[in-house]
C-alpha positions in Angstrom: -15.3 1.6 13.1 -11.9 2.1 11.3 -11.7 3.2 7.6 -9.2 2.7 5.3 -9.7 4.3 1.9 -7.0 4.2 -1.4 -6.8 6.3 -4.3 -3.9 6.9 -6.9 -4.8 3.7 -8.9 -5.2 3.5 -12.7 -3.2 2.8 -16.3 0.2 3.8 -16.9 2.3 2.4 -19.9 5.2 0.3 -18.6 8.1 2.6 -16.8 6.1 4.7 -16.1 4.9 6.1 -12.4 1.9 6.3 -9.9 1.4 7.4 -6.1 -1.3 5.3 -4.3 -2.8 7.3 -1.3 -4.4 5.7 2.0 -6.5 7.9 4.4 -7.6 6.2 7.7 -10.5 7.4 9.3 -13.2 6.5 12.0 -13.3 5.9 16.0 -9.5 7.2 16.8 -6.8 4.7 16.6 -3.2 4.9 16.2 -1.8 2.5 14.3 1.6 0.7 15.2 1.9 -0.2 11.5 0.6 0.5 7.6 0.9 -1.4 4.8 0.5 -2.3 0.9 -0.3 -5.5 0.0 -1.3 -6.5 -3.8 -3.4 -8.6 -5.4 -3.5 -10.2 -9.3 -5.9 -12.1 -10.8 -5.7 -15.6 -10.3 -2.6 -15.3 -7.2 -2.9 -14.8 -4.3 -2.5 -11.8 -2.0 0.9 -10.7 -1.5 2.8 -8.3 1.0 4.2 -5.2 -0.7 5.7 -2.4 1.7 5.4 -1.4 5.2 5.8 1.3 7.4 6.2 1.8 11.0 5.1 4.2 13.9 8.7 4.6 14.3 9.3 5.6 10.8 11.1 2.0 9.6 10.1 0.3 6.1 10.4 -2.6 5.0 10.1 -3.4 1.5 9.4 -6.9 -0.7 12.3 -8.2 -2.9 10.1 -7.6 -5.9 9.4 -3.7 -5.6 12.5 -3.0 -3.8 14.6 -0.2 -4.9 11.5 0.9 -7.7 8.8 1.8 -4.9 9.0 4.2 -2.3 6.2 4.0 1.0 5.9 7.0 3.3 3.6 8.8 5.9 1.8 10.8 8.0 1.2 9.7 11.2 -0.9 12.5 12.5 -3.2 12.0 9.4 -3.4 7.9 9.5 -2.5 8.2 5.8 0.6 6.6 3.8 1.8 6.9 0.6 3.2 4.4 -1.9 5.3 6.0 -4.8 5.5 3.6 -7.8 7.8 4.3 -9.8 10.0 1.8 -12.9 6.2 0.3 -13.2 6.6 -3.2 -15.2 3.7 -5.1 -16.1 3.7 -7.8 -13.5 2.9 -4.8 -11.2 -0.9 -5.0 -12.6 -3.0 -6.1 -9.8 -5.3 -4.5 -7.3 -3.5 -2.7 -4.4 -5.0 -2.7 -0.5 -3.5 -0.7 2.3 -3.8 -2.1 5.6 -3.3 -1.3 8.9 -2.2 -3.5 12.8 -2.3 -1.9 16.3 0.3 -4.1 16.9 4.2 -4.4 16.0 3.5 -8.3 15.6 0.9 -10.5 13.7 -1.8 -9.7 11.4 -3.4 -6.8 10.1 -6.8 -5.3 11.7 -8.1 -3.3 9.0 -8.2 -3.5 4.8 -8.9 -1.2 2.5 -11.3 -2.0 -0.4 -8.6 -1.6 -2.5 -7.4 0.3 -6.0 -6.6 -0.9 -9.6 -3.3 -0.3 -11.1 -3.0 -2.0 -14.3 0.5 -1.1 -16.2 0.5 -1.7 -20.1 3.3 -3.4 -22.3 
């Protein structure tokens, strides 16, 4: 059983920043890909950031430019820097992760809060 577990979530006053945290643990796996996806009440879930194997990102128009996603491969953990926060970035973050280059995601996180104030 694969775990994926987020932290880094909380309140921040608009331009402000946070760093969300995802560790991976459980039966060994190596993942071909790790992602962000977020959540707001009422909408539904949308794609955030990405990162590689290889080290390529890959970034939604929306966060582009104000978020920054990176990792460790040895560790199964990425990082999402959040920086230029703006209120339409409240929602609830999940981290994800594919053995696959292609298709879905295997595995979800339970996910992490980030509300940003006005």
């Amino acid at each position: 059983q694969v775990q994926l577990v987020e932290s880094g979530g909380g309140l921040v006053q608009a331009g402000g920043s946070l760093r969300l945290s995802c560790a991976g643990s459980g039966r060994t796996f190596s993942a071909a890909r790790m992602g962000w996806f977020r959540q707001a009440p009422g909408k539904e879930r949308e794609f955030v950031s990405a990162i590689r194997r290889s080290g390529g990102t890959t970034y939604s128009n929306s966060v582009k430019g104000r978020f920054t996603i990176s990792g460790d491969g040895a560790k199964n953990t990425i990082y999402l820097q959040m920086d230029s926060l703006k209120p339409e970035d409240t929602a609830v973050y999940y981290c994800a992760a594919a053995v696959s280059l292609t298709g879905g995601y295997d595995y979800w996180g339970q996910g992490t809060q980030v509300t940003v104030s006005s």
